[in-house]
C-alpha angles and dihedrals in degrees: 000000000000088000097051085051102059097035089063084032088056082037089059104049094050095054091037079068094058092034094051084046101051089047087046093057093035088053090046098049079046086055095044097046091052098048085058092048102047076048090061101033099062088049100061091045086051095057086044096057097042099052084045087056089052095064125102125278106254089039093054084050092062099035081052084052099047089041099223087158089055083054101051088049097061087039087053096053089033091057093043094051093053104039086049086048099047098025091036104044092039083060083041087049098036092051085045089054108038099045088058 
């Protein structure tokens, strides 16, 4: 019994080096990805609301009242979060497949 547990224990610790690598990697490629699209993603808010400073009085007034900023704010971080979650675990998926 002693034998058969070190030798999964010794099993273990080999594959844990190649495991901790792969989630490493993967986590790296998920950080890297997120940082871009918040990036773009600003950007993009910042020329919104700039061309929506840019309207007229009366018509800002009723954009502010229908809270169409409030709106483009929760797209925005909707659209970041899923395309984190679908773009950035598929890379996660595709390095933990293809370095086995």
């Amino acid at each position: 019994m002693p034998a058969l547990a070190a030798a999964i224990i010794t099993a273990l610790g080999w594959a844990m080096r190649f495991l901790v690598a792969k989630v490493l990697l993967a986590l790296g490629l998920q950080m890297a990805y997120l940082v871009g699209m918040d990036a773009l993603l600003g950007f993009v808010i910042d020329q919104a609301f700039s061309y929506m400073g840019a309207l007229n009085g009366d018509v800002y007034a009723i954009v502010r009242r229908c809270r169409i900023p409030d709106a483009i704010a929760v797209i925005s971080a909707a659209a970041l979060v899923k395309h984190s979650l679908v773009y950035g675990a598929g890379k996660l998926m595709f390095v933990s497949r293809s370095a086995g």
